[in-house]
C-alpha positions in Angstrom: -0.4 8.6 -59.1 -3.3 6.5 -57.8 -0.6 4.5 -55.7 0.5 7.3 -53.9 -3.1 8.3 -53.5 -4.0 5.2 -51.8 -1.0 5.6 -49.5 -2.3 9.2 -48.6 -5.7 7.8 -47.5 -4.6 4.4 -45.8 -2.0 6.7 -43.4 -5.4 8.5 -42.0 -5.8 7.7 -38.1 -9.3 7.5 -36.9 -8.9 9.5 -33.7 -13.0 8.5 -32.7 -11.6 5.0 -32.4 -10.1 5.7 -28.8 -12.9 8.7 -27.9 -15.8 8.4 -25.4 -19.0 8.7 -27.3 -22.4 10.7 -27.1 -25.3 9.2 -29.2 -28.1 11.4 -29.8 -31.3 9.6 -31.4 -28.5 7.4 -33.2 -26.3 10.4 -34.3 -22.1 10.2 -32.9 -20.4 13.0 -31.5 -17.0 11.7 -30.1 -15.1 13.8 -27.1 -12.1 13.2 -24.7 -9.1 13.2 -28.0 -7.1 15.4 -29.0 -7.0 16.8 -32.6 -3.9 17.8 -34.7 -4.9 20.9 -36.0 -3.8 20.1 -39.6 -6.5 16.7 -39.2 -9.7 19.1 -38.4 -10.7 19.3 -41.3 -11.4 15.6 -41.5 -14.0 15.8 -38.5 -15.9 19.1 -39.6 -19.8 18.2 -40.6 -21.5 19.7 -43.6 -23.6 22.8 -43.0 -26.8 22.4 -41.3 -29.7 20.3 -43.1 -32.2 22.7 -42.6 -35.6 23.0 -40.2 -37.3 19.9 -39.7 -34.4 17.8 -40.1 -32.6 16.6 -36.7 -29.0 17.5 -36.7 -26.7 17.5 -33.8 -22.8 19.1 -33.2 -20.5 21.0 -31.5 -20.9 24.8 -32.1 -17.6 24.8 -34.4 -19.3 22.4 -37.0 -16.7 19.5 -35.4 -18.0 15.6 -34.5 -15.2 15.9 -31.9 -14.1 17.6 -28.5 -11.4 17.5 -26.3 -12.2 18.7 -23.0 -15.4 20.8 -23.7 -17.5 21.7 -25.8 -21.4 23.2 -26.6 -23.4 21.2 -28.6 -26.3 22.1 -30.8 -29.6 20.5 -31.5 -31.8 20.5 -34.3 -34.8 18.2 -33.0 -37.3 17.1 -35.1 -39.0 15.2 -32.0 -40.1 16.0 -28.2 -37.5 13.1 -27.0 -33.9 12.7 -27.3 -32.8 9.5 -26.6 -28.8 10.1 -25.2 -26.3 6.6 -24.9 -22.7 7.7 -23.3 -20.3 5.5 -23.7 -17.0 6.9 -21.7 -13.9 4.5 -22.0 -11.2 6.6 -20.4 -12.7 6.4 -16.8 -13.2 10.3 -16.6 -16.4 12.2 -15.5 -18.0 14.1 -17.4 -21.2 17.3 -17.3 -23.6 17.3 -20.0 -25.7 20.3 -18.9 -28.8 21.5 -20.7 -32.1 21.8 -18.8 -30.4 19.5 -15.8 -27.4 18.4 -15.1 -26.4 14.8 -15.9 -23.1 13.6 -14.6 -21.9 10.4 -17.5 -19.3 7.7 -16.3 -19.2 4.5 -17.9 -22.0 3.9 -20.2 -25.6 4.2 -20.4 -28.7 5.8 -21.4 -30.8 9.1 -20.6 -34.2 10.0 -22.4 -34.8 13.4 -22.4 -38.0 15.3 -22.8 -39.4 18.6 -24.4 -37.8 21.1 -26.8 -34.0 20.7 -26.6 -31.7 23.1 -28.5 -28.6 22.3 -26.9 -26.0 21.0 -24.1 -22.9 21.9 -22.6 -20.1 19.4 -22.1 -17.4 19.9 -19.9 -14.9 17.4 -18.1 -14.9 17.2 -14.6 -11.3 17.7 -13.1 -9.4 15.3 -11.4 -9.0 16.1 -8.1 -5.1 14.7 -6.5 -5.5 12.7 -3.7 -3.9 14.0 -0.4 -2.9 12.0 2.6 -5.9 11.9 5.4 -7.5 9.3 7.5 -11.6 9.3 7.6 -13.3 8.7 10.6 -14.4 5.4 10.7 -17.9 4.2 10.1 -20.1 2.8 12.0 -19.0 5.0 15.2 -20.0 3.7 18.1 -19.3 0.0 16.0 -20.1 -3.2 17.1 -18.8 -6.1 15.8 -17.0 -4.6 12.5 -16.4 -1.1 11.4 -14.5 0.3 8.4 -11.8 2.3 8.6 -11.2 4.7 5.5 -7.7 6.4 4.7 -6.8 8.4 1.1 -3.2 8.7 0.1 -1.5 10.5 -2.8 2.0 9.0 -3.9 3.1 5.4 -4.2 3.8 4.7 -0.3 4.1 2.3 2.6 1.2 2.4 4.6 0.9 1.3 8.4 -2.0 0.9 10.2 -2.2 0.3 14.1 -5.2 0.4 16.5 -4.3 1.5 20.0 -6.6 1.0 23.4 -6.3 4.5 25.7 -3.4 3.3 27.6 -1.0 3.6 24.4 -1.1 -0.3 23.8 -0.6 -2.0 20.4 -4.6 -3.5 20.1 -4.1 -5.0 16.1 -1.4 -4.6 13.7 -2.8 -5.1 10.5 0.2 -5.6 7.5 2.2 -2.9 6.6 1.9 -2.5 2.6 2.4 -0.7 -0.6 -0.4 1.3 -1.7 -1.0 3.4 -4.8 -3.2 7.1 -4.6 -6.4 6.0 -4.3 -8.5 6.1 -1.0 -8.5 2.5 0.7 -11.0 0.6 3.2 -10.1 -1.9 5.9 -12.3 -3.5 8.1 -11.6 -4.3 11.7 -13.5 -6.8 13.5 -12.9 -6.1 17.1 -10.4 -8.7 17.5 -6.8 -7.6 18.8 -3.3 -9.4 17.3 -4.0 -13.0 19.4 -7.8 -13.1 17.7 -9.6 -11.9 20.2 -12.3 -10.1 20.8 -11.5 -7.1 22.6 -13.8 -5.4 25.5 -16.3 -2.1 24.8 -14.5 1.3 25.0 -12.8 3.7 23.2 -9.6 2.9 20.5 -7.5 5.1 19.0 -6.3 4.0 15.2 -3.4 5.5 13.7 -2.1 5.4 10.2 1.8 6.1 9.2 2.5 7.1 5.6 6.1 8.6 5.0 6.1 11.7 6.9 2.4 12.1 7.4 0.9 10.5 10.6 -3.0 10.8 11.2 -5.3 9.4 13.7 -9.1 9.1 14.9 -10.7 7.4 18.0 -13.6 5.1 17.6 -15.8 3.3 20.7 -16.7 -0.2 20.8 -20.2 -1.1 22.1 -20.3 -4.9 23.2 
């Protein structure tokens, strides 16, 4: 019946909705979803409009992608105007003549006779636990000092001088993977400022324990 029908069609669940987004000259291609395989058929394209037309895909005749894909052009022009719009904070490759890496949103023009791309996700890579050596080194007055780590953790951070004394205690917190910045500005636990020479800093997170020296130059 034409109730049941309409139930049919209102149950559909636009999966673009949620995907990043590639624009070519004004045309969509979505990427970044998933797909149930008995929905494909719902984001296949018609068969190629033919030579002289512009056209663009991926090479299965799909508007979307998951994690890669290779997409054809037919262009009618000698520009191809290109608006990313990425909403899932990944990285992604769209490789044809060059290489252009798309986060966030924008815009690239591109120039001469393009026939295709290559899209490909760029792979998260897990945060470990390490300490950076800190920058500027020698420093003087502030310098930045830069550690990663990789589980939901407890972090302390404590500069030493060379005689094994507790310089600056800075708060002991909870910090979640991700790589972190503090700044130290040469002053020591009583606020102030401490004399030229070399400083040791040392972060404790769980079992892992790392440390660089830096010099002060007053």
């Amino acid at each position: 019946s034409s109730g049941g029908a309409a139930k049919t069609r209102s149950a559909f669940t636009d999966r673009t909705v949620k995907a990043n987004k590639l624009s070519f000259n004004g045309n969509d291609l979505y990427f970044g979803v998933s797909i149930p395989e008995e929905e494909m058929l719902s984001y296949q394209l018609p068969p190629k409009p033919p030579e002289g037309a512009f056209d663009v895909r991926f090479a299965d005749n799909m508007k979307v992608a998951e994690n890669s894909g290779v997409i054809e052009i037919i262009n009618n022009s000698d520009q191809l105007v290109i608006a990313y719009d990425i909403k899932d904070d990944t990285d992604w490759i769209l490789a044809g003549n060059k290489e252009y890496r798309l986060s966030g949103s924008g815009e690239i023009i591109v120039s001469g006779d393009i026939t295709g791309f290559t899209l490909n996700k760029v792979p998260e890579i897990p945060f470990t636990y390490f300490v950076s050596q800190n920058y500027p080194n020698p420093f003087n007055p502030v310098t930045r000092l830069q550690f990663e780590v990789g589980d939901q953790i407890n972090v302390k951070l404590v500069i030493y001088d060379m005689l094994g004394r507790i310089v600056r205690t800075f708060e002991e917190k909870e910090y979640t993977p991700g790589r972190y910045t503090i700044n130290w500005d040469g002053k020591d636990n009583s606020g102030n400022y401490v004399s030229s020479g070399t400083y040791i800093y040392r972060m404790k997170a769980g079992d892992f324990v790392g440390h660089k020296k830096m010099t002060l130059i007053r």
